[in-house]
N, C-alpha and C positions, 0 to 999 in steps of 0.2 A: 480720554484725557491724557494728555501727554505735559511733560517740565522739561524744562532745559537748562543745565545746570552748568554755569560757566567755572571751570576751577585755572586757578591764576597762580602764581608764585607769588609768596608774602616778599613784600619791597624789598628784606635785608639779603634775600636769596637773589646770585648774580644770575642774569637770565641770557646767557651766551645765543640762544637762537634769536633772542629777541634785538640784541648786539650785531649779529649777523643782519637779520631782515633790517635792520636799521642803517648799518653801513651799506645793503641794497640800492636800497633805496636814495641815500646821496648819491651812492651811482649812476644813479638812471636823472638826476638831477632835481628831488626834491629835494629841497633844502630847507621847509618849513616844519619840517619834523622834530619835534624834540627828542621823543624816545618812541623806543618801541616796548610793550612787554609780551611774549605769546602764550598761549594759554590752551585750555581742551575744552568741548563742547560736549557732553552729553546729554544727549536725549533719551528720558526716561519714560515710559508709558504705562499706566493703570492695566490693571486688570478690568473686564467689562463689569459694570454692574459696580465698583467700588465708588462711596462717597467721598466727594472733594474733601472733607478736612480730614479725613482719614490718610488719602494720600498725602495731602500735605504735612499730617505729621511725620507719617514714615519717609519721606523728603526728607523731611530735618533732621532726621535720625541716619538716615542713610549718608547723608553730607558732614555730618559731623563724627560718625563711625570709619568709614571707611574714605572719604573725598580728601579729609581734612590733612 
């Protein structure tokens, strides 16, 4: 069993790479872009043998201890 946990900047945080990939990107000529914002992906996986709501609580605990 594996999760994937997206962590983002909260809106009021300026997100300068996301400014960057954004002006990129007009560069190369899209111009339908409003914003960009960029973010991290973590893939988290179970130990064998562990039940699904068991990991999903320590998910929630995990992402609100230390992601947040």
């Amino acid at each position: 069993m594996k999760a994937v946990v997206y962590v983002t900047l909260k809106k009021s945080v300026l997100d300068p790479q996301g400014k960057t990939i954004h002006s990129a990107l007009g560069s190369l000529g899209f111009r339908n872009v409003g914003g960009v914002r960029c973010g991290k992906t973590i893939e988290i996986a179970a130990k064998a043998g562990v039940e699904a709501a068991a990991f999903e609580r320590d998910l929630k605990n995990m992402c609100e201890k230390l992601l947040a």
